[in-house]
Structures are given as C-alpha cells and as structure tokens.
SEFIZA-3560 file (N, C-alpha, C; in Angstrom, 3 decimals):
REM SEFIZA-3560
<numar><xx>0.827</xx><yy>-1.188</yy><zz>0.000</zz><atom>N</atom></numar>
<numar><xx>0.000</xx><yy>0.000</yy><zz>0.000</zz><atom>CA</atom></numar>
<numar><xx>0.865</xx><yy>1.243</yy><zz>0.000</zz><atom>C</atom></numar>
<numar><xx>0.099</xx><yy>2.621</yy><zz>-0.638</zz><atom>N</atom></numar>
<numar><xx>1.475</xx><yy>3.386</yy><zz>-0.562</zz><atom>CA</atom></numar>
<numar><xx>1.282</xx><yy>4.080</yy><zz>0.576</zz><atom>C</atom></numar>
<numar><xx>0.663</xx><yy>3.973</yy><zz>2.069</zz><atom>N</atom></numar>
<numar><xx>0.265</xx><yy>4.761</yy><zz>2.991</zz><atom>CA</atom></numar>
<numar><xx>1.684</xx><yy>3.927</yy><zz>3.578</zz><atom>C</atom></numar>
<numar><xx>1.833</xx><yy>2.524</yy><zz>3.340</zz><atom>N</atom></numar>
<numar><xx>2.944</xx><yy>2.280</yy><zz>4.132</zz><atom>CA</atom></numar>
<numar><xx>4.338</xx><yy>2.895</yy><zz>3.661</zz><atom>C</atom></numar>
<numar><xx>4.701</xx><yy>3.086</yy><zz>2.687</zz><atom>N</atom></numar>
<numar><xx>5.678</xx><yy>4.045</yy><zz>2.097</zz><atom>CA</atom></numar>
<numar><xx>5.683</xx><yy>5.212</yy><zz>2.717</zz><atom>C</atom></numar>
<numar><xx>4.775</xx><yy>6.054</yy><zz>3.315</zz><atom>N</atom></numar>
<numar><xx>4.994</xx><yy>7.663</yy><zz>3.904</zz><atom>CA</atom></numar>
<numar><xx>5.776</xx><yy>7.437</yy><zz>4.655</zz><atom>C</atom></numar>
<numar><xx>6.212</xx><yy>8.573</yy><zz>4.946</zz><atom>N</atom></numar>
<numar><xx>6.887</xx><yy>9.163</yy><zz>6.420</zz><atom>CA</atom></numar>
<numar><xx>6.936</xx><yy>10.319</yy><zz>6.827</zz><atom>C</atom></numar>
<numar><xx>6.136</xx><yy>10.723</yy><zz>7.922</zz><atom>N</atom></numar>
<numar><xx>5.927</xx><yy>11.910</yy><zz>8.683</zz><atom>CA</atom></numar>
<numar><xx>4.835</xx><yy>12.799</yy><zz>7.763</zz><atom>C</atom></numar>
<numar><xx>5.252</xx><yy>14.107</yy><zz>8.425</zz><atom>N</atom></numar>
<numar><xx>4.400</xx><yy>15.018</yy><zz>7.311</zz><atom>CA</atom></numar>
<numar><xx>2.374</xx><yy>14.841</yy><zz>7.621</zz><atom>C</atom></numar>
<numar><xx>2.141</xx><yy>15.332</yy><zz>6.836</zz><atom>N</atom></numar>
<numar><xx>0.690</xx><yy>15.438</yy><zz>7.274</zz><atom>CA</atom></numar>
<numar><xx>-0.032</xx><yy>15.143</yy><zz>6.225</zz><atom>C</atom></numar>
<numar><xx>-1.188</xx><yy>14.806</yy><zz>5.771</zz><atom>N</atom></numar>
<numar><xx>-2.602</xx><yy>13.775</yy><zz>5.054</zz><atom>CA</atom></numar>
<numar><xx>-4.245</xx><yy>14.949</yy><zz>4.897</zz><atom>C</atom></numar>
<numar><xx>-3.758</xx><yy>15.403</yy><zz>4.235</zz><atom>N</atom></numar>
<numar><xx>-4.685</xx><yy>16.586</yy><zz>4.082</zz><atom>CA</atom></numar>
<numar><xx>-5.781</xx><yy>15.584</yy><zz>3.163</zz><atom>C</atom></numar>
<numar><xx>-7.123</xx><yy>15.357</yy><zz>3.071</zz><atom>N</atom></numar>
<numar><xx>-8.020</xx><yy>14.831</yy><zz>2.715</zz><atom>CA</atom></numar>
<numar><xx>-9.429</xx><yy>15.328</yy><zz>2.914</zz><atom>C</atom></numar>
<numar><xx>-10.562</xx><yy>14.966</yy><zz>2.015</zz><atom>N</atom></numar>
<numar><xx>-11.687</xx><yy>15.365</yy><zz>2.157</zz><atom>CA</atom></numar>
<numar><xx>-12.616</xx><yy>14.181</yy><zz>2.783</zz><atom>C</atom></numar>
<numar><xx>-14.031</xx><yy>14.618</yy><zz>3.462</zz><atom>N</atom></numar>
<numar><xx>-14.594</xx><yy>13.670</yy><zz>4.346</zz><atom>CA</atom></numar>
<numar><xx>-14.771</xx><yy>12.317</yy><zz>3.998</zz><atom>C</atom></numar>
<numar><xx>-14.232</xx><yy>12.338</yy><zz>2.407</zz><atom>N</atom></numar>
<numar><xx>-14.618</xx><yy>10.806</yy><zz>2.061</zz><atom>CA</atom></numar>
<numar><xx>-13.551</xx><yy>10.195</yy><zz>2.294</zz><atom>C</atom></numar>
<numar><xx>-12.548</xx><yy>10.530</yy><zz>2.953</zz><atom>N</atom></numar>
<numar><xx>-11.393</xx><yy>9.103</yy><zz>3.777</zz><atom>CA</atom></numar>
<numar><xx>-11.378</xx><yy>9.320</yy><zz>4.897</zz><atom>C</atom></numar>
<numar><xx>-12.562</xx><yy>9.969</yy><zz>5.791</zz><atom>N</atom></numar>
<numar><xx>-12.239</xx><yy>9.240</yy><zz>6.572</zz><atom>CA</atom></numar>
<numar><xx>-12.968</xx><yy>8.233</yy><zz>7.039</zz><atom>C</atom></numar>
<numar><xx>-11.922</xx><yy>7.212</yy><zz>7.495</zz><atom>N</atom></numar>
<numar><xx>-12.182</xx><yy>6.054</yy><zz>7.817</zz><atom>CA</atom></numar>
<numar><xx>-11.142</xx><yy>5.670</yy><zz>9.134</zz><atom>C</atom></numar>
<numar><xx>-11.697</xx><yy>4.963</yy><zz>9.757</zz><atom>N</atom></numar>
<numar><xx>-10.910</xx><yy>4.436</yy><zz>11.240</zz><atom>CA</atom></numar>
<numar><xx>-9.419</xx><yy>3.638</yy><zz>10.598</zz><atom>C</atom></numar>
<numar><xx>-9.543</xx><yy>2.756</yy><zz>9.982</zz><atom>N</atom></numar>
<numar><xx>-8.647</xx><yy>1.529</yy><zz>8.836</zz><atom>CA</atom></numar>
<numar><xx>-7.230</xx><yy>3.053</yy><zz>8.923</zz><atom>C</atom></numar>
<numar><xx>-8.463</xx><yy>3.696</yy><zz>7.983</zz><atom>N</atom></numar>
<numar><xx>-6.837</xx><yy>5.073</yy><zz>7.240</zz><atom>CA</atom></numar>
<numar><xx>-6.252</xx><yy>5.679</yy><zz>8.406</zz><atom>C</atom></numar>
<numar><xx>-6.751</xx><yy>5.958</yy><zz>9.587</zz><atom>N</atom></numar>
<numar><xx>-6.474</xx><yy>7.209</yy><zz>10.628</zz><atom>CA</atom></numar>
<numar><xx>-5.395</xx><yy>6.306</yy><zz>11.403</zz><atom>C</atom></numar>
<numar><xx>-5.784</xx><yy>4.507</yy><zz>11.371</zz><atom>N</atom></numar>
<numar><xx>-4.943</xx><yy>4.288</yy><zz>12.241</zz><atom>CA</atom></numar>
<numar><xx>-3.468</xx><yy>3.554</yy><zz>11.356</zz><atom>C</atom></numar>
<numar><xx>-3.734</xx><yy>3.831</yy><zz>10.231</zz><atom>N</atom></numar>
<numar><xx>-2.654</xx><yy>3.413</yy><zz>8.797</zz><atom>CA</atom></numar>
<numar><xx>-1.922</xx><yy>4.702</yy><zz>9.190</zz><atom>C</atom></numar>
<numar><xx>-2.707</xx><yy>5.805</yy><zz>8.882</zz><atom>N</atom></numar>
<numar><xx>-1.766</xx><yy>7.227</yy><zz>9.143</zz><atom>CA</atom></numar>
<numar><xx>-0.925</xx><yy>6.974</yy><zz>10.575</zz><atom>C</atom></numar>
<numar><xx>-1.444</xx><yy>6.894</yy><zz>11.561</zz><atom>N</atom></numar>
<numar><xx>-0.794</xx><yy>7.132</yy><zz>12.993</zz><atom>CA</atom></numar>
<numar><xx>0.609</xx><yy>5.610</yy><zz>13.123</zz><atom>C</atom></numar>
<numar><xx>0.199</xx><yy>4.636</yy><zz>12.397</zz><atom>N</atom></numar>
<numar><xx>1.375</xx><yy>3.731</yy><zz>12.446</zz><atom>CA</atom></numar>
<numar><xx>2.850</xx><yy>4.470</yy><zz>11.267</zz><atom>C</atom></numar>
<numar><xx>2.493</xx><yy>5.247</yy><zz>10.903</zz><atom>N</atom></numar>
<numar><xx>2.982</xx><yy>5.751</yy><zz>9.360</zz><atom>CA</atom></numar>
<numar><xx>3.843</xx><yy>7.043</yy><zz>10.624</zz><atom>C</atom></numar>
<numar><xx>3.470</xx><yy>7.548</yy><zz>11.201</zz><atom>N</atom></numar>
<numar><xx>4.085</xx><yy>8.522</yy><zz>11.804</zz><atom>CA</atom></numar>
<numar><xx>3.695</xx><yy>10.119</yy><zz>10.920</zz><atom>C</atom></numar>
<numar><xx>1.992</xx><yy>9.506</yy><zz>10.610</zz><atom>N</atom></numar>
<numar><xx>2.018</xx><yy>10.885</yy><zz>9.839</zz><atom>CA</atom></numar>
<numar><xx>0.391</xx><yy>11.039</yy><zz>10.154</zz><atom>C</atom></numar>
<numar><xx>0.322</xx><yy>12.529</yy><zz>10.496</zz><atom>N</atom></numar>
<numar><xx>-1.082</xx><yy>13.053</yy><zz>10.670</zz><atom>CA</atom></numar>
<numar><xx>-2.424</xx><yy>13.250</yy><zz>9.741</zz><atom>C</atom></numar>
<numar><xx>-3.396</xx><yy>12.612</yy><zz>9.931</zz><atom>N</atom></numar>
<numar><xx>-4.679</xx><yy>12.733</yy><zz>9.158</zz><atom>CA</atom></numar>
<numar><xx>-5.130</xx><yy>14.207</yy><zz>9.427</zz><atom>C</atom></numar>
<numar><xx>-5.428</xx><yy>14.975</yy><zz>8.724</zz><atom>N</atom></numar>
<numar><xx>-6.006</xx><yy>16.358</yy><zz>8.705</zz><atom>CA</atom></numar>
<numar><xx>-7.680</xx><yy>15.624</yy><zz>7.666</zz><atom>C</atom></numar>
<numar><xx>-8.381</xx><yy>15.324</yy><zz>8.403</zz><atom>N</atom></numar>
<numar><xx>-9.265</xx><yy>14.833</yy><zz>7.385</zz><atom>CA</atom></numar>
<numar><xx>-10.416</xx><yy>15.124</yy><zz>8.648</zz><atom>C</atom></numar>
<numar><xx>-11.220</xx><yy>16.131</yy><zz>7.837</zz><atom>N</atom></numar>
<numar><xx>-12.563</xx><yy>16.726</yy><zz>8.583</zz><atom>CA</atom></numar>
<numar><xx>-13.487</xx><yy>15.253</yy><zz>8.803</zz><atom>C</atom></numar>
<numar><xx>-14.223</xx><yy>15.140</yy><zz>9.869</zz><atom>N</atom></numar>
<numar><xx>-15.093</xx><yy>13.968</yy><zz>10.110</zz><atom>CA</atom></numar>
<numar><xx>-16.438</xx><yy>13.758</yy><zz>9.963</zz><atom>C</atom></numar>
<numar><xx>-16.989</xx><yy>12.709</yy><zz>9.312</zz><atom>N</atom></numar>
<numar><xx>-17.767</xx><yy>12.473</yy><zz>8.870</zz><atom>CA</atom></numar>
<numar><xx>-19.212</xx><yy>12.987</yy><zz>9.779</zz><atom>C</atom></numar>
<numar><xx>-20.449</xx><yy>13.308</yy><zz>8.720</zz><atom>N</atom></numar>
<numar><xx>-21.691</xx><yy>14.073</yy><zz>10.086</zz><atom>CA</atom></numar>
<numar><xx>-21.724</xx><yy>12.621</yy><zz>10.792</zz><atom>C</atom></numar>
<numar><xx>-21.860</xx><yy>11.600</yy><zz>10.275</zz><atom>N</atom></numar>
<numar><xx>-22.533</xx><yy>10.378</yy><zz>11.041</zz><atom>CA</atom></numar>
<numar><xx>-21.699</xx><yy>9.641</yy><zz>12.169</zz><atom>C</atom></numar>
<numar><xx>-20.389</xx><yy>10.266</yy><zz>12.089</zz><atom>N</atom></numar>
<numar><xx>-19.388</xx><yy>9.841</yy><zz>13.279</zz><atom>CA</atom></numar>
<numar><xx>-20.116</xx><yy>9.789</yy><zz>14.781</zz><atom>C</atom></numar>
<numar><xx>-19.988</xx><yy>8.693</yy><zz>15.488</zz><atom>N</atom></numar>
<numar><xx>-20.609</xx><yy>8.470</yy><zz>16.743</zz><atom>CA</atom></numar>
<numar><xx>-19.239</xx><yy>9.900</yy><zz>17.457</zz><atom>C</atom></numar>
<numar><xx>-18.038</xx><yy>9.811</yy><zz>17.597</zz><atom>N</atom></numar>
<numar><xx>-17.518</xx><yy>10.407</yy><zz>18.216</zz><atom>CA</atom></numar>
<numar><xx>-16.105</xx><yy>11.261</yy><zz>17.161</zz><atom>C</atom></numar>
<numar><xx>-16.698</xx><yy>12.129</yy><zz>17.132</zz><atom>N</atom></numar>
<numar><xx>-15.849</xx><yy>13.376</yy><zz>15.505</zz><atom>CA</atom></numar>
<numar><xx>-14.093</xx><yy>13.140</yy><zz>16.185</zz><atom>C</atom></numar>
<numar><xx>-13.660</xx><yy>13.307</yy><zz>14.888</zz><atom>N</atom></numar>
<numar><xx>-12.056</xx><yy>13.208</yy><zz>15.387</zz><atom>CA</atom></numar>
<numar><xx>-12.209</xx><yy>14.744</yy><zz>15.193</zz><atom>C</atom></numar>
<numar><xx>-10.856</xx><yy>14.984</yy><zz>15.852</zz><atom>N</atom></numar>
<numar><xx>-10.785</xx><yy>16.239</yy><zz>15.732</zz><atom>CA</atom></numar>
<numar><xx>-9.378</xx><yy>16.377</yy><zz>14.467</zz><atom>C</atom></numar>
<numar><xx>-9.597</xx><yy>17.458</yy><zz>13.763</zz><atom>N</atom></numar>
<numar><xx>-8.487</xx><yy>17.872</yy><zz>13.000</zz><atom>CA</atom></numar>
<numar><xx>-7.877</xx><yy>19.834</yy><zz>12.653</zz><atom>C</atom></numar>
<numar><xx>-7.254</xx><yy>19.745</yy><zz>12.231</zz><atom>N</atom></numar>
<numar><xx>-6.220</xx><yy>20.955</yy><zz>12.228</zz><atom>CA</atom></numar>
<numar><xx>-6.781</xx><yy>21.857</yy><zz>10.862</zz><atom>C</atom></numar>
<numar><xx>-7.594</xx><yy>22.453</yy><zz>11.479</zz><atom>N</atom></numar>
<numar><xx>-8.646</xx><yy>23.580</yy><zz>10.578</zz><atom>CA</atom></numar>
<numar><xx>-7.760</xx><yy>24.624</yy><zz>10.209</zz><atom>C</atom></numar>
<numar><xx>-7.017</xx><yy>24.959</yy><zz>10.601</zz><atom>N</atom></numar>
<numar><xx>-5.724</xx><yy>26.024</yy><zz>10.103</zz><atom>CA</atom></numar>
<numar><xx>-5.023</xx><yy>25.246</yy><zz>8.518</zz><atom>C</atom></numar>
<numar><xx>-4.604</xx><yy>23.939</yy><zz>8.965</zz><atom>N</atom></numar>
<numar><xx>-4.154</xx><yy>23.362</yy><zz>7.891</zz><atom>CA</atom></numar>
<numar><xx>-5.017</xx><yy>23.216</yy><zz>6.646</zz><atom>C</atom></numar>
<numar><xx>-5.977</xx><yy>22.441</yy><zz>6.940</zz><atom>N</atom></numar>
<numar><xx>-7.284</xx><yy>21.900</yy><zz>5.894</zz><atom>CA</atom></numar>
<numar><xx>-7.560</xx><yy>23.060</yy><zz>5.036</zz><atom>C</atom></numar>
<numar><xx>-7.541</xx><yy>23.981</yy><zz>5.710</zz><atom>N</atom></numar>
<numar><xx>-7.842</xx><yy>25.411</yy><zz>4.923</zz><atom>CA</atom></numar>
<numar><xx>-6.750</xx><yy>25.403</yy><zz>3.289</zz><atom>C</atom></numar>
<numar><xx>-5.495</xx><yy>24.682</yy><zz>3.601</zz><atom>N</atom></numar>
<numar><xx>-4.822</xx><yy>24.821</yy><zz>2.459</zz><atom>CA</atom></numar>
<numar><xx>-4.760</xx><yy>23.848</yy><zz>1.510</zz><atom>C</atom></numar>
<numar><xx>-5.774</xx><yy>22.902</yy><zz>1.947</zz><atom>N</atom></numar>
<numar><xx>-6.306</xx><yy>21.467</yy><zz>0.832</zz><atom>CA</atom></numar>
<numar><xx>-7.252</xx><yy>22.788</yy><zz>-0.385</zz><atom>C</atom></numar>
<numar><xx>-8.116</xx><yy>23.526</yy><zz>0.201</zz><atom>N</atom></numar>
<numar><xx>-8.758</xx><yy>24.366</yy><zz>-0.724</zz><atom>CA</atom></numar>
<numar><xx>-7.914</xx><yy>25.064</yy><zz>-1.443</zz><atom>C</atom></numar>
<numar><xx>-6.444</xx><yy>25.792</yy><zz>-1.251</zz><atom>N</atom></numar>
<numar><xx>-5.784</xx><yy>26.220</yy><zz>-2.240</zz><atom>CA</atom></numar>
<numar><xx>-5.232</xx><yy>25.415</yy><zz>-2.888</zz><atom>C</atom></numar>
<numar><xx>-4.895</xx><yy>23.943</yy><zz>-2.734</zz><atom>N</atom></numar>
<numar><xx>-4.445</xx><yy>23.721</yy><zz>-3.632</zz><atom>CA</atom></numar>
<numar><xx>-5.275</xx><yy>22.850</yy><zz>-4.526</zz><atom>C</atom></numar>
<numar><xx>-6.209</xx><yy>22.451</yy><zz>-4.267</zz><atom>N</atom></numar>
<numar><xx>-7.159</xx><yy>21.987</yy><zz>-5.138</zz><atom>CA</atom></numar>
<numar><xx>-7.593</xx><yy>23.158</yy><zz>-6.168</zz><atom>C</atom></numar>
<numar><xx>-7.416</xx><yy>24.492</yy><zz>-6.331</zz><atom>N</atom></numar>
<numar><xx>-8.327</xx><yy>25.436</yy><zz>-6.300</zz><atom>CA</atom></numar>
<numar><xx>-6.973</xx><yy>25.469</yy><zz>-7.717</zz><atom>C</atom></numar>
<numar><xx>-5.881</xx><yy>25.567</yy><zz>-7.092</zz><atom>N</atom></numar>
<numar><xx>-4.567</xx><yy>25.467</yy><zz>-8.015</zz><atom>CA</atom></numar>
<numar><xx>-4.356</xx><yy>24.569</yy><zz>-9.250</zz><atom>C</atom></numar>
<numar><xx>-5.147</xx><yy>23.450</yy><zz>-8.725</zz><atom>N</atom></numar>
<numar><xx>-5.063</xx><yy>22.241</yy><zz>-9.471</zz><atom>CA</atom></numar>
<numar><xx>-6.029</xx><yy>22.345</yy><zz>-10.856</zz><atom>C</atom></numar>
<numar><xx>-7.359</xx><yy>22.924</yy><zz>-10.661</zz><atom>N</atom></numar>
<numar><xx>-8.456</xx><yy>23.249</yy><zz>-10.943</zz><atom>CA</atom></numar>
<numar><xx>-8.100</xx><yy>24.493</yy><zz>-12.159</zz><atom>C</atom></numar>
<numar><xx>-6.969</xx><yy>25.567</yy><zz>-11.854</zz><atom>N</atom></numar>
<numar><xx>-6.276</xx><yy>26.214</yy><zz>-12.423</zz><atom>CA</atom></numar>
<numar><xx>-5.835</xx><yy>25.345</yy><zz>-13.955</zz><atom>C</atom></numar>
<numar><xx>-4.684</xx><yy>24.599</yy><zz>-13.235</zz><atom>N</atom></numar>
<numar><xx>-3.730</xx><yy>24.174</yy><zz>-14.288</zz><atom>CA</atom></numar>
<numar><xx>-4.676</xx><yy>23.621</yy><zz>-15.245</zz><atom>C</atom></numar>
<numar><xx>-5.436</xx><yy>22.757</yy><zz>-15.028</zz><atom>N</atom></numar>
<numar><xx>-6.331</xx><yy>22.168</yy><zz>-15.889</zz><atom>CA</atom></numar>
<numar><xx>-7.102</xx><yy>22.897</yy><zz>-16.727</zz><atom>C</atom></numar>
<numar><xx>-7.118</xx><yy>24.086</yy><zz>-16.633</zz><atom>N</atom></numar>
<numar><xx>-7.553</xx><yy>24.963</yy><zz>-17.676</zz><atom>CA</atom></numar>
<numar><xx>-7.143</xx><yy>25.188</yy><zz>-19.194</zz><atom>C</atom></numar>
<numar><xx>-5.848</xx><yy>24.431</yy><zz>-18.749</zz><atom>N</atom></numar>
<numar><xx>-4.826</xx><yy>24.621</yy><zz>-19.740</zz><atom>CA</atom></numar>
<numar><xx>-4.887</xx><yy>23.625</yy><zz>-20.941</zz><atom>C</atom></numar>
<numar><xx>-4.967</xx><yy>23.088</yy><zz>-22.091</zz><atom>N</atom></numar>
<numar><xx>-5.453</xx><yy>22.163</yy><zz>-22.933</zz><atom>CA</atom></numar>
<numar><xx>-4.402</xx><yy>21.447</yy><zz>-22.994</zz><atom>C</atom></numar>
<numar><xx>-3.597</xx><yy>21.819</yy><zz>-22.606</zz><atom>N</atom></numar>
<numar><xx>-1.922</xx><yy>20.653</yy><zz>-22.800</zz><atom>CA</atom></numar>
<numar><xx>-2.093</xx><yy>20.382</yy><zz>-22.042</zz><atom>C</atom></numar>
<numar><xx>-2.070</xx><yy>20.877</yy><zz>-20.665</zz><atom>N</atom></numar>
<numar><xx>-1.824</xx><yy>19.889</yy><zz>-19.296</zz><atom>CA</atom></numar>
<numar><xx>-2.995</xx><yy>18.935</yy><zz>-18.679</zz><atom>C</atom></numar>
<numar><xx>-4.361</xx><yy>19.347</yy><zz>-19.521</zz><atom>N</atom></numar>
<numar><xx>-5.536</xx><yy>18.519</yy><zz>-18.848</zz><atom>CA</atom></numar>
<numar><xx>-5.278</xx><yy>17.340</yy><zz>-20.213</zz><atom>C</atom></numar>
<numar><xx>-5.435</xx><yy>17.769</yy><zz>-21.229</zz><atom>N</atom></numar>
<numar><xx>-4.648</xx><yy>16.321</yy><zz>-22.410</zz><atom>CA</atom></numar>
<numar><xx>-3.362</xx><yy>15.570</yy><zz>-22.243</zz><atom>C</atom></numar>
<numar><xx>-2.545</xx><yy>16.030</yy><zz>-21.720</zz><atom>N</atom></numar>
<numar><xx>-1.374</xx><yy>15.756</yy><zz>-21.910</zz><atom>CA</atom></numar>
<numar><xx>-0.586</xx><yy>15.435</yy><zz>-23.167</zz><atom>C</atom></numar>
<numar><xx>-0.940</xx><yy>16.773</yy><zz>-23.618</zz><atom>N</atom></numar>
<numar><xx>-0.662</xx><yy>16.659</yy><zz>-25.403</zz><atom>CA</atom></numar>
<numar><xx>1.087</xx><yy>17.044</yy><zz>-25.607</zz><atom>C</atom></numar>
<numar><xx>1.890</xx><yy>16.904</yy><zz>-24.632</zz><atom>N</atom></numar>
<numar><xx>3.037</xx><yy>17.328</yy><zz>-24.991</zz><atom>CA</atom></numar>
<numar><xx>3.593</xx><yy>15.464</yy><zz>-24.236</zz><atom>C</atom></numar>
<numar><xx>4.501</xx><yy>15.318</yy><zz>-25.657</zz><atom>N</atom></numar>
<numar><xx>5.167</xx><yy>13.617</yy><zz>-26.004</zz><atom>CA</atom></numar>
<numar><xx>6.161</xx><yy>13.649</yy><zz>-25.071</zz><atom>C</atom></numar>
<numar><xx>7.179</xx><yy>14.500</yy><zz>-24.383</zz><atom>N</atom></numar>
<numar><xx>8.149</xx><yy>14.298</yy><zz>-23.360</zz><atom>CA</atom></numar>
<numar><xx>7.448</xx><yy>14.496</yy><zz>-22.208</zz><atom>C</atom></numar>
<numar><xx>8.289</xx><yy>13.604</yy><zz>-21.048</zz><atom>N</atom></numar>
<numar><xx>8.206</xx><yy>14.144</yy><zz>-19.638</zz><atom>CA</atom></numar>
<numar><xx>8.632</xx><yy>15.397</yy><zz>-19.441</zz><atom>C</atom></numar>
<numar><xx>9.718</xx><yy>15.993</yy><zz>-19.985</zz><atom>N</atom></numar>
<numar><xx>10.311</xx><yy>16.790</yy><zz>-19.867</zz><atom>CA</atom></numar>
<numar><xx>9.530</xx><yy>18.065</yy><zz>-20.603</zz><atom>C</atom></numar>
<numar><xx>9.318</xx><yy>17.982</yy><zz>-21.813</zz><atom>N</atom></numar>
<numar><xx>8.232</xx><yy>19.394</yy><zz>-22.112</zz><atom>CA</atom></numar>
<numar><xx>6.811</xx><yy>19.207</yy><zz>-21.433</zz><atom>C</atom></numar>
<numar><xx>6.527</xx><yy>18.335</yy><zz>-20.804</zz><atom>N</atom></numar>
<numar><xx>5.193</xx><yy>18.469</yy><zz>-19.666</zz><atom>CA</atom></numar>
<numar><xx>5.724</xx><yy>18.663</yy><zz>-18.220</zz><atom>C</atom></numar>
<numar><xx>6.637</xx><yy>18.912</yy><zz>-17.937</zz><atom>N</atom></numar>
<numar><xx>7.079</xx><yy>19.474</yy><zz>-16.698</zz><atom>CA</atom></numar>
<numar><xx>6.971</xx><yy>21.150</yy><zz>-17.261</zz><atom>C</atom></numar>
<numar><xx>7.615</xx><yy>21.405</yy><zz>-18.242</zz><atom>N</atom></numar>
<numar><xx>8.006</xx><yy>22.629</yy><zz>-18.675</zz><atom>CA</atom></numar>
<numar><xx>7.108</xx><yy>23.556</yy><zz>-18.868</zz><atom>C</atom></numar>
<numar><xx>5.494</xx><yy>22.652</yy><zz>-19.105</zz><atom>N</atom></numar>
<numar><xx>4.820</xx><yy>23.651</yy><zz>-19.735</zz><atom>CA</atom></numar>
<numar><xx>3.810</xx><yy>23.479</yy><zz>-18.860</zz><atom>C</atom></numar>
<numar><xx>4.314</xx><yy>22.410</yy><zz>-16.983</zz><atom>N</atom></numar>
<numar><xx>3.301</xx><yy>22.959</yy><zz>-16.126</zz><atom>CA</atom></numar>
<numar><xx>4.126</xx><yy>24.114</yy><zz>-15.292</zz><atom>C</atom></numar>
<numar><xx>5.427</xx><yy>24.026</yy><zz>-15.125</zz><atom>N</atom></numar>
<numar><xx>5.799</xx><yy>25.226</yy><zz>-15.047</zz><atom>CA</atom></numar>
<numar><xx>5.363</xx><yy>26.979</yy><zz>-15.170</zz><atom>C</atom></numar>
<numar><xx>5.588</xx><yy>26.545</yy><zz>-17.340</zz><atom>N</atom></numar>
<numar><xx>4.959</xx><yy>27.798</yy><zz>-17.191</zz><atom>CA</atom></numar>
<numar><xx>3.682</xx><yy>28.275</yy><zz>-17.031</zz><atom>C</atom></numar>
<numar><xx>2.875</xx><yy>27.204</yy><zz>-16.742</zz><atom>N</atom></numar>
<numar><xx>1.288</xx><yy>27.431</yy><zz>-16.550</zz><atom>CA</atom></numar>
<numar><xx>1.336</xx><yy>27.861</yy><zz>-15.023</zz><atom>C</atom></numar>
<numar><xx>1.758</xx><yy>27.268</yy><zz>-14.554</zz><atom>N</atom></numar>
<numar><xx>1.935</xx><yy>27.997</yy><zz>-12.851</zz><atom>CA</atom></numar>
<numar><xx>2.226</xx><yy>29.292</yy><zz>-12.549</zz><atom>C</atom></numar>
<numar><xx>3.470</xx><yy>29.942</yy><zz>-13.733</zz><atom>N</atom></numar>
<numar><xx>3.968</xx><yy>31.181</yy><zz>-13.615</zz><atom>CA</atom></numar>
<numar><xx>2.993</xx><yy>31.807</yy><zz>-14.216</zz><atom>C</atom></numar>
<numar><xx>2.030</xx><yy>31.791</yy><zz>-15.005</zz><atom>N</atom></numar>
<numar><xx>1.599</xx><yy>32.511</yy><zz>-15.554</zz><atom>CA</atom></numar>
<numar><xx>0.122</xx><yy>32.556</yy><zz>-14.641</zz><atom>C</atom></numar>
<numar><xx>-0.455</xx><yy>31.290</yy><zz>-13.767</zz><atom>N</atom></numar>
<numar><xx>-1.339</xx><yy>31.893</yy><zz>-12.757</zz><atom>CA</atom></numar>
<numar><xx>-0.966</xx><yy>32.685</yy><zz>-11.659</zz><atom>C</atom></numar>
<numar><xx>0.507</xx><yy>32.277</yy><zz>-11.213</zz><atom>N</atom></numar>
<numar><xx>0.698</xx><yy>33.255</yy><zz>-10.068</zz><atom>CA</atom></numar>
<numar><xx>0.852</xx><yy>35.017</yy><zz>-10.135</zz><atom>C</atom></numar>
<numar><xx>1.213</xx><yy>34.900</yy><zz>-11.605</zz><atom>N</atom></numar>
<numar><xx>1.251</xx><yy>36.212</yy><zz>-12.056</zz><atom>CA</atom></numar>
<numar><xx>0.071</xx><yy>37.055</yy><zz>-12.220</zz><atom>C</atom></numar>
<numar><xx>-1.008</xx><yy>36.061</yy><zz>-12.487</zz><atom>N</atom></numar>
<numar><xx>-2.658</xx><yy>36.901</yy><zz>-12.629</zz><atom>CA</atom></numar>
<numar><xx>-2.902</xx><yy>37.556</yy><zz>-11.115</zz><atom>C</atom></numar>
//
C-alpha cells in the first residue's frame, strides 16, 4: 500500500477518507490525518482547521492548471516538455 511508504508530514483529505482503517494506517505511518469527520461519526475526530484550509488552495490550483489544454490532455510527447509547460502554466497563474 502506498500509505505504508509515507513518512511523517501530514494527510490533508476530504470527508470521504475518513475512515478508522486510514487514521490508524496514518498514525502507524508517523504521519497526521487532517481529514474533517464524517456528520454520522458516533464520536468526531478532531483535526487541524488552520491546515485543511490549504487542501482548498491547492485543489483550487489544481483546478487552475487544468484549464490549460496541454496539461488537462497531456498533449506534450516528453516528460520533460510536460514538466516545462506545467511550469509555465503555474507562472503565468501566479502572475494573474
């Protein structure tokens, strides 16, 4: 699984993982679930609302790039000119 591959660091996620299985995969992993809890939870975990706040920028980022017709196709044949041209798609949102 690749949850056993992590190390440290934190698990930013939306209400659909959480699950007891993942929270206690994360905590053997040595890495924190930031994952808001489900309404139907008998007893809500608590998580780091400062953090979670930045799952929305970068989804919001992601949502960005994909605007782009090369990078949502992946119409460029190298790894290397699709690094390049998410690059400059990045520079050119941070710049707006």
């Amino acid at each position: 699984m690749l949850i056993e591959r992590l190390s440290g660091g934190k698990l930013l996620a939306d209400r659909a993982f959480d699950a007891n299985w993942l929270r206690e995969a994360l905590a053997e992993a040595a890495t924190e679930a930031v994952i808001p809890p489900k309404s139907n939870r008998r007893f809500p975990a608590e998580f780091d609302r400062d953090t979670y706040k930045w799952r929305h920028l970068i989804e919001n980022f992601f949502g960005k790039l994909k605007e782009y017709r090369g990078i949502a196709t992946r119409c460029c044949k190298t790894d290397t000119s699709f690094t390049a041209f998410i690059a400059i798609a990045a520079t050119v949102i941070r710049l707006r």
